[in-house]
VOGU-3710 file (C-alpha; in Angstrom, 3 decimals, decimal comma):
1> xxxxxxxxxx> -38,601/0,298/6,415  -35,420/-0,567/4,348  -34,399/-3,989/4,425  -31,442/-5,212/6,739  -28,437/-5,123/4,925  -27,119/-8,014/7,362  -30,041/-10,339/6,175  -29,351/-9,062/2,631  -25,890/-10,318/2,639  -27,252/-13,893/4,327
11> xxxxxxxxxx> -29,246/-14,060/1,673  -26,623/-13,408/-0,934  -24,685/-16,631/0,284  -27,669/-18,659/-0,162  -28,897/-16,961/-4,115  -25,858/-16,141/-5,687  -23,144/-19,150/-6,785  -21,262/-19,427/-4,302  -17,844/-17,626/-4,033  -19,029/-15,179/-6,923
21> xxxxxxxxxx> -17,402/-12,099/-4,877  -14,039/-12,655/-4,314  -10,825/-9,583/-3,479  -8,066/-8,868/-5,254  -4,467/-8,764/-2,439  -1,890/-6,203/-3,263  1,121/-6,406/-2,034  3,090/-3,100/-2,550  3,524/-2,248/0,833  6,411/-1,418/2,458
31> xxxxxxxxxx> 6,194/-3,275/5,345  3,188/-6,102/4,395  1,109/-7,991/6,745  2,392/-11,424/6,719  0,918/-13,851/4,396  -0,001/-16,484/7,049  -2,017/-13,575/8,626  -3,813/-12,305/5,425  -4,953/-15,588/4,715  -5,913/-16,000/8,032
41> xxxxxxxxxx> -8,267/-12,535/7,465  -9,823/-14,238/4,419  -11,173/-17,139/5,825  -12,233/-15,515/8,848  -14,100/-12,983/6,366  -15,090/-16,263/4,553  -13,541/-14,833/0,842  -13,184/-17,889/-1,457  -11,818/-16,298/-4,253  -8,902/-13,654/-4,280
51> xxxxxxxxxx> -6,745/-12,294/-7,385  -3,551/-11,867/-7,148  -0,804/-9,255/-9,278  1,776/-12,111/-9,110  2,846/-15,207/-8,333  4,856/-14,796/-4,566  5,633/-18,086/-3,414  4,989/-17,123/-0,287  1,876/-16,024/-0,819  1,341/-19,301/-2,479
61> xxxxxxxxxx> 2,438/-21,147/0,156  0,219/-19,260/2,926  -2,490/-20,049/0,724  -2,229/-24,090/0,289  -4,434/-25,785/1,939  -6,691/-22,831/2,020  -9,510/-24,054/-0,302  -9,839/-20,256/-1,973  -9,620/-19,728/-5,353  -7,037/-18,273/-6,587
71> xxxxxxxxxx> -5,998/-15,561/-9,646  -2,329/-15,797/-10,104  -1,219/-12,296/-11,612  1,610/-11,915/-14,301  3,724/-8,431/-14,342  3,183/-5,858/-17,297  7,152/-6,235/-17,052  7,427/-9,805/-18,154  4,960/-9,882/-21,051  8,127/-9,367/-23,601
81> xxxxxxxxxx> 9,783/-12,380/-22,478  6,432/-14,546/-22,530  5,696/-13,190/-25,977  9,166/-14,406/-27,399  9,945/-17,100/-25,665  7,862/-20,701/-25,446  10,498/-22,131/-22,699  10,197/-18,971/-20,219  6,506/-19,611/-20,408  6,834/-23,443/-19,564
91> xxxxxxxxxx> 9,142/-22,530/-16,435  6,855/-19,643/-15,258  3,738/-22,487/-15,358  5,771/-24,906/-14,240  7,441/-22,811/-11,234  4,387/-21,222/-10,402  0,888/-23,614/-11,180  2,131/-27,036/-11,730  4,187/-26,610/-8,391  1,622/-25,640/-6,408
101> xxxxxxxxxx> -1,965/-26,770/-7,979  -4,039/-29,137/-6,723  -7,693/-30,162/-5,912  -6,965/-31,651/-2,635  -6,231/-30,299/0,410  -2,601/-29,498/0,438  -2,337/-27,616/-2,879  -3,277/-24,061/-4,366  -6,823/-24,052/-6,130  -5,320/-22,101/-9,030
111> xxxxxxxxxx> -8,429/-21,138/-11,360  -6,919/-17,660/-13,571  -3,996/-16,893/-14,814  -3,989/-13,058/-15,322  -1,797/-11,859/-18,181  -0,634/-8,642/-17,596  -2,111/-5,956/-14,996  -4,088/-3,362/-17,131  -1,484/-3,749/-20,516  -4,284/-1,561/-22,166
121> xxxxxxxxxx> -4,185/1,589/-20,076  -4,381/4,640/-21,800  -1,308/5,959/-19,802  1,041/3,497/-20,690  0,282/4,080/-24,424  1,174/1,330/-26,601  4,324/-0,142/-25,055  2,411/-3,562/-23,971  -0,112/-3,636/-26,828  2,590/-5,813/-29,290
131> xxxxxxxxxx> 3,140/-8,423/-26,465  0,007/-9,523/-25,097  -1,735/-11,940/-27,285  1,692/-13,434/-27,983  2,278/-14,234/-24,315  -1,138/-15,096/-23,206  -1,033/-17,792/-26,337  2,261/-18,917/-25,009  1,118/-19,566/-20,930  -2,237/-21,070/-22,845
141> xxxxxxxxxx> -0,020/-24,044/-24,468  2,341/-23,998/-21,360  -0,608/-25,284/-19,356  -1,430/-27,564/-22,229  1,548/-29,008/-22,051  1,097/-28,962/-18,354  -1,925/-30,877/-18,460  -3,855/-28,119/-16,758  -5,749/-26,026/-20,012  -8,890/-27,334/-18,853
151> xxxxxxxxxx> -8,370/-26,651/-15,187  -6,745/-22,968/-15,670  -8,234/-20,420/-17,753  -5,596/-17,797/-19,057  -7,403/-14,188/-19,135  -6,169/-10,765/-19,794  -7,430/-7,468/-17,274  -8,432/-4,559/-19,184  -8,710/-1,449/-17,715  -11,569/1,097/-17,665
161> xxxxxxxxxx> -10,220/3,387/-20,431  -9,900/0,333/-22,987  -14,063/1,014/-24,337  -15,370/4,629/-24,300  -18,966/6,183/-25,385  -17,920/10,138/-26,531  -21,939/11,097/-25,694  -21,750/8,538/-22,412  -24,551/6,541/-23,415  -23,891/3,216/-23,228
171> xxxxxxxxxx> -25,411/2,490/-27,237  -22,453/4,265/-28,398  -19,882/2,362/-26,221  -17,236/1,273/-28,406  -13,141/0,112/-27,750  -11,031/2,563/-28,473  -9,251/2,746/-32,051  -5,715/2,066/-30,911  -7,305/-1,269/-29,606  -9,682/-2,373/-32,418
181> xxxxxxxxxx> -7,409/-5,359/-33,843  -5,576/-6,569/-30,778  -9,378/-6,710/-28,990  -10,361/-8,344/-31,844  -7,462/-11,068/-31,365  -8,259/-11,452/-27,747  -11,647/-11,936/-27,400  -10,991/-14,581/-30,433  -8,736/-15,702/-28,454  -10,644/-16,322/-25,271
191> xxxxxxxxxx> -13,870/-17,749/-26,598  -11,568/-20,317/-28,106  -10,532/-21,503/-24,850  -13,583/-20,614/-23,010  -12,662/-17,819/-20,790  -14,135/-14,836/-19,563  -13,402/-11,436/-20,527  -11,704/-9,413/-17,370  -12,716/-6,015/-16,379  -11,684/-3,656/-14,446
201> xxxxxxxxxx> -14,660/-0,956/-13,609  -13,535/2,242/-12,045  -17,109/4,201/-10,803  -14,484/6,364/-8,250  -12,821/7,732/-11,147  -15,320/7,761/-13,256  -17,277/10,423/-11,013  -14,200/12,065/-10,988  -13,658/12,654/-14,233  -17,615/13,153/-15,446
211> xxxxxxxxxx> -19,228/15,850/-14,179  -22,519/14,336/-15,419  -22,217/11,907/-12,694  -23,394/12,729/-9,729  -22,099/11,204/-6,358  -26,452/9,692/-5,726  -26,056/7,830/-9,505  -22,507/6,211/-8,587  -23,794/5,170/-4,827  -26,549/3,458/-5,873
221> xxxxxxxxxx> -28,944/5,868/-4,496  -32,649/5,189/-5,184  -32,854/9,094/-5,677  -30,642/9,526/-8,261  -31,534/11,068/-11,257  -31,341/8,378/-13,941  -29,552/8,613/-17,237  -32,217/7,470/-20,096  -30,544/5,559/-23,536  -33,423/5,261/-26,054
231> xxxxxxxxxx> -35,746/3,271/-24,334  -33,368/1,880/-21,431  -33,332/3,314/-18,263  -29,840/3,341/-16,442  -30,063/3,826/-12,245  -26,656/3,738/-11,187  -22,998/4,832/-12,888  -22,205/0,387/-12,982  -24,937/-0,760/-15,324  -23,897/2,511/-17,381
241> xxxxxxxxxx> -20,135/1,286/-17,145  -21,154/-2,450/-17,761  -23,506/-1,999/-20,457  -20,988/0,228/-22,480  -18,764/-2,518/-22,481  -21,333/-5,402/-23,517  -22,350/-3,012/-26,630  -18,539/-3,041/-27,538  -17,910/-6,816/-26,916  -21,157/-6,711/-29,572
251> xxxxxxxxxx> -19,796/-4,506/-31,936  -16,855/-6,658/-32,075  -18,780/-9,717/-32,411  -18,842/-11,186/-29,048  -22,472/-10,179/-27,945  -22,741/-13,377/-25,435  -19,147/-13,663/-23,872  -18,972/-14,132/-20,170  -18,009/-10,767/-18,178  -15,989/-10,950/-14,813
261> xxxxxxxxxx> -15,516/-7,726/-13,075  -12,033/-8,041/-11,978  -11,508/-4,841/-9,829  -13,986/-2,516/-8,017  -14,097/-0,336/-5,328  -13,916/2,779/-3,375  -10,812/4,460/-2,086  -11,203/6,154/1,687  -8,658/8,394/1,929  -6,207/10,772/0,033
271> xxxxxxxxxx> -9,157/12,510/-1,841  -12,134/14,425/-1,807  -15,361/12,279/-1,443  -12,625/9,102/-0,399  -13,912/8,142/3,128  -14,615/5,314/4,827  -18,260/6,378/5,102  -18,956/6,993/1,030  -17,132/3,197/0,941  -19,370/1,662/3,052
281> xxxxxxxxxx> -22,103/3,162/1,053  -20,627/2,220/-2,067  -20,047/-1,531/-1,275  -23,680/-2,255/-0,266  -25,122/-0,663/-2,972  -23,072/-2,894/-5,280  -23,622/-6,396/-3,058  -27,315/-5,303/-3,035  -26,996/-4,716/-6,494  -25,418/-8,177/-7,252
291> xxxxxxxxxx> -27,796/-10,075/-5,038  -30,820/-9,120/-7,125  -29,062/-10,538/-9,954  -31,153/-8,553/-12,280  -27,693/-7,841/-14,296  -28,078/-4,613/-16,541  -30,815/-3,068/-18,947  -28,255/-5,034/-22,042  -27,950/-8,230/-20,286  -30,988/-8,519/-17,656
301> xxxxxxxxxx> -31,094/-11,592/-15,269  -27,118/-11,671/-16,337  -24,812/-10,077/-13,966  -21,014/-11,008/-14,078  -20,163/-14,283/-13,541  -17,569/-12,988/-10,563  -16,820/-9,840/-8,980  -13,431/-9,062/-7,356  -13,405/-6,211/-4,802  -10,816/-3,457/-5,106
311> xxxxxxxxxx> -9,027/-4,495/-2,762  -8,381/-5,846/0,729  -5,227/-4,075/1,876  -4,127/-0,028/1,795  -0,225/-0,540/0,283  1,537/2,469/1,063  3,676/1,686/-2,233  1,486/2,061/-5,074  2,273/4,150/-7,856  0,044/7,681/-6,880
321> xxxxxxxxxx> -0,005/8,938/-10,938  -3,158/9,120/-11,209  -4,639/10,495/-7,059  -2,941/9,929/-3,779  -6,258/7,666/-2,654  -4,690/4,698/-4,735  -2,930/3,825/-1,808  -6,243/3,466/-0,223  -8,030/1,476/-1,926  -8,311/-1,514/0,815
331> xxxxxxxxxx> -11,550/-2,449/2,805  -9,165/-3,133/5,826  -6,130/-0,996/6,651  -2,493/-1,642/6,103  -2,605/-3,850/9,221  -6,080/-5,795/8,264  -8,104/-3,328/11,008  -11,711/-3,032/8,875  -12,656/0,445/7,597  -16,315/0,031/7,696
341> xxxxxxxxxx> -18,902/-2,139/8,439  -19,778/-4,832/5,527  -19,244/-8,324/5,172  -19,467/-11,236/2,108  -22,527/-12,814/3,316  -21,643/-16,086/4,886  -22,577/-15,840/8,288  -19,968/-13,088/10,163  -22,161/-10,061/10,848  -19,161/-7,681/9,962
351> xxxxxxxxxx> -15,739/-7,914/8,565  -13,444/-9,452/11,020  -9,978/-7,845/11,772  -6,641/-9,395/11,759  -5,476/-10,971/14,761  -2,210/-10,425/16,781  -0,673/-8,481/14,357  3,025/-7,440/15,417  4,266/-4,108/15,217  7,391/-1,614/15,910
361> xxxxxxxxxx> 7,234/-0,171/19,382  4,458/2,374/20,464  7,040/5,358/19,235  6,321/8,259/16,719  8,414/10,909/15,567  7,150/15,065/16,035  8,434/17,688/15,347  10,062/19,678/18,022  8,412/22,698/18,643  11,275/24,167/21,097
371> xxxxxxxxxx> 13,190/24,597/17,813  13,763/27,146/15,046  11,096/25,780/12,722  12,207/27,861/9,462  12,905/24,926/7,710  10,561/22,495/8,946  8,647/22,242/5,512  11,200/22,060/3,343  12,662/18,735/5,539  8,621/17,669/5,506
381> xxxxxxxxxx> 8,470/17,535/1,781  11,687/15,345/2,061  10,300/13,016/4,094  7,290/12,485/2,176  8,728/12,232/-1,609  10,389/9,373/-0,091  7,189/7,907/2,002  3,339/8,063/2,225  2,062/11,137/3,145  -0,956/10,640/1,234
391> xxxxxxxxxx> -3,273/11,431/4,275  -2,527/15,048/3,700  -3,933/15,852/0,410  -7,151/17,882/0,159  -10,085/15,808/0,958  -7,625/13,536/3,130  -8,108/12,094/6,651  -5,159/14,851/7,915  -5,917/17,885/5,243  -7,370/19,743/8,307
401> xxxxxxxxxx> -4,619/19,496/10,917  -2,820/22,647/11,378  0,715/23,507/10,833  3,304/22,265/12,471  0,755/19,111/13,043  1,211/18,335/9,400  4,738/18,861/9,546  4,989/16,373/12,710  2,712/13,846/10,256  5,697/13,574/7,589
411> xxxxxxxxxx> 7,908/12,979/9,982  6,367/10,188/11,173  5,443/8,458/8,247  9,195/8,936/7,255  10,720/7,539/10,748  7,655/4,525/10,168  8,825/3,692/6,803  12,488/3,418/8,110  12,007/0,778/11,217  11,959/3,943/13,586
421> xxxxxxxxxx> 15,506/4,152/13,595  16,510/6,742/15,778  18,361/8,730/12,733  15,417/8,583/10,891  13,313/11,472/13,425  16,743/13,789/12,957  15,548/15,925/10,301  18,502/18,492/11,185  17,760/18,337/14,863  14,085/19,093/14,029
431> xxxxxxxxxx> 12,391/15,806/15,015  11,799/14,449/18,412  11,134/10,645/19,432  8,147/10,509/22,010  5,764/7,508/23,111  2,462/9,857/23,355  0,484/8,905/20,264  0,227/12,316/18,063  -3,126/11,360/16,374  -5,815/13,927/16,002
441> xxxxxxxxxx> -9,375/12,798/15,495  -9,497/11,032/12,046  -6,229/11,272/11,184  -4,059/8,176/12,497  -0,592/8,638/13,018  -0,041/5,018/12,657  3,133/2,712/13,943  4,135/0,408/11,295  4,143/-3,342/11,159  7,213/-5,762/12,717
451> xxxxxxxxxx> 8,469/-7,177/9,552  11,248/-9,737/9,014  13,827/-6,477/8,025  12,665/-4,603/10,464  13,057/-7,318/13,183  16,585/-8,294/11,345  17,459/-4,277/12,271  16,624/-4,609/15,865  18,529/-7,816/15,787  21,288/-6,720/14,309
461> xxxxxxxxxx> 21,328/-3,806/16,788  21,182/-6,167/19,803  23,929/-8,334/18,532  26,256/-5,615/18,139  25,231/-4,307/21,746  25,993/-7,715/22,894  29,551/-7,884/21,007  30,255/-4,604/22,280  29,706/-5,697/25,664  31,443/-9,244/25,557
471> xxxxxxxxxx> 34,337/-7,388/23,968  34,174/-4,763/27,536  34,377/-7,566/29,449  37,221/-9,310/28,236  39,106/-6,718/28,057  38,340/-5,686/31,733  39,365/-9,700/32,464  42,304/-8,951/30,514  43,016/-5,566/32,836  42,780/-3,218/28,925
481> xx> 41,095/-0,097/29,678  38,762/1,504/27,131
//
């Protein structure tokens, strides 16, 4: 009988350092859920460590007083300045750590600063490489100056392109060419100041792009067919990942540096094999994995020293380059509702869902099938360039619904996106307002959140009802007739 993943996860809480598993929170999203409330779903999830891709201050100040650890994330788009300038450096550590920091209670428990989100990605070619090292070395002596070096560590995320193995053993793993010197000056770099090299492992993509990975090998799957390396045996598609990076960091001459892996997971939606199910199956083989702690056939009894899930939310706003599931990425939807059942080990028997979220009115936007429908897909493809109809890619939660369903999808997504203004479900007289939720089996034709815009447009709407009518009533006072 397999053992009970629920006591597994118990017993990860009481064998692993505590707070080794921590999320990364996104927040390109059109309409987010409130800060106050994620932070609220990370303690109820008990998460004591999350990464962040900036430095929000209200994000920062939802999380004071919180007691999690906390990644601050610096933009790809500000690494320039950093690089050149000393003083921008000083105000960005002093606006965003030195403000908030602190050990006690009230303050932020700032442990990473995260220079740069993936500079190294293959895509982007080289327009980040010249920058990095120069600002990381500039927000390193910005916390000196701060006081704060030996409280902060300043790391940099690589991506899962920046070390490669041509025959996909991990023995040949190397970094890539392009990379060889500016590796070499960050890695000196960060065992100078003690801190741990970032990673970001990708298995998702990685099974997408190999066809000599089979789904078993990246879930963890005690049937798998293992991949053999000389006289090392490799189970799953991670240690294979891992292990290629650990005989790069060698080949470099960093053999022993500490690894954190600083983004995995497993999209469930907008792609074939992306479902909540394959998640689920995903994320316990990797906990399980963890909670042996018998690391990888290159560093044995030596798994990362953290692991940051990929990622809490769905935001409906990131870039979709590389698949449509990157907007799908979270282990909770869009409005903190859990996708599957799984939880960090420390005492909840599943992850816990937001509570009293807010949203827009219990209104969708269809199409309206009394019409001519002619040109119903070309207004559908309009709606979506311009919001997330990511659901409706092959392999996606709504690939099967039939036409006009699809059509009535976009719509809604569009008239969502837009604080269901009642313009927004026009679509030259094609779309229709109604209150009877459209969803068909899996695929959730969802109401969006009440944000502060979108309660500033119903406002808005109300006070200019309640002019309108204060000006009709003068003017009947007056004896004016309209």
């Amino acid at each position: 009988m397999p053992p009970n993943p629920l006591f597994a996860f118990l017993l990860l809480s009481m064998v692993c350092p505590l707070g080794s598993i921590g999320v990364n929170w996104g927040t390109m999203s059109s309409h987010p859920l409130p800060a106050s409330k994620v932070v609220e779903l990370l303690k109820s999830n008990d998460v004591s460590k999350v990464k962040l891709f900036d430095a929000d201050p209200l994000v920062l100040q939802a999380l004071s007083g919180s007691n999690i650890l906390v990644t601050l994330g610096i933009p790809n788009s500000m690494l320039t300045t950093f690089n050149s300038s000393t003083k921008a450096a000083e105000t960005w550590v002093h606006d965003n750590v030195t403000r908030y920091f602190s050990h006690a209670a009230a303050g932020v428990r700032i442990q990473y600063v995260a220079v740069g989100d993936e500079p190294f990605l293959l895509s982007y070619g080289e327009q980040f490489h010249p920058f990095v090292i120069g600002a990381a070395m500039n927000i390193q002596a910005a916390l000196t100056k701060a006081n704060l070096a030996s409280e902060v560590k300043v790391v940099v995320p690589c991506s899962f392109d920046t070390f490669v193995s041509e025959s996909g053993l991990p023995s040949k793993g190397h970094f890539r060419t392009d990379l060889n010197k500016t590796m070499i000056e960050l890695l000196t770099f960060l065992s100078k100041h003690h801190s741990p090299f970032f990673v970001n492992i990708s298995p998702f993509i990685s099974f997408q792009q190999n066809k000599n990975i089979s789904l078993d090998f990246t879930l963890f799957k005690d049937n798998a067919r293992h991949r053999n390396d000389s006289h090392r045996t490799y189970k799953n598609s991670f240690d294979l990942s891992y292990d290629t990076l650990v005989t790069a960091l060698s080949k470099l001459g960093f053999p022993e540096i500490d690894i954190v892996v600083a983004r995995i997971g497993w999209p469930t939606d907008g792609a074939a094999n992306a479902t909540s199910s394959i998640a689920n199956t995903f994320m316990k083989g990797l906990i399980d994995h963890l909670l042996r702690k018998t690391g990888t056939p290159l560093r044995p009894q030596n798994p990362p020293i953290e692991t940051f899930i990929f990622s809490l939310l769905d935001e409906d706003q990131r870039n979709i380059t590389s698949g449509n599931f990157e907007r799908h990425w979270g282990m909770f939807t869009f409005d903190g509702q859990a996708k599957y059942h799984f939880n960090f080990g420390q005492g909840s028997k599943n992850l816990v869902n937001a509570q009293f979220v807010e949203y827009l009115p219990s209104k969708w936007c269809v199409v309206n099938n009394n019409k001519d429908l002619s040109n119903a897909t070309a207004k559908a493809l309009e709606a979506c360039s311009v919001s997330d109809c990511t659901a409706l890619s092959p392999g996606g939660s709504c690939f099967n619904i039939s036409w006009p369903g699809n059509i009535s999808y976009a719509f809604n997504s569009y008239y969502q996106q837009h604080d269901q203004r009642a313009d927004s479900c026009d679509f030259g007289g094609l779309g229709l307002i109604t209150t009877v939720d459209p969803s068909v089996d899996n695929c959730r034709f969802f109401v969006e959140l009440q944000t502060s815009h979108s309660t500033f447009d119903h406002e808005a709407d109300l006070f200019l009802w309640i002019i309108s009518l204060m000006a009709y009533f003068f003017s009947c006072l007056l004896g004016f007739t309209w």
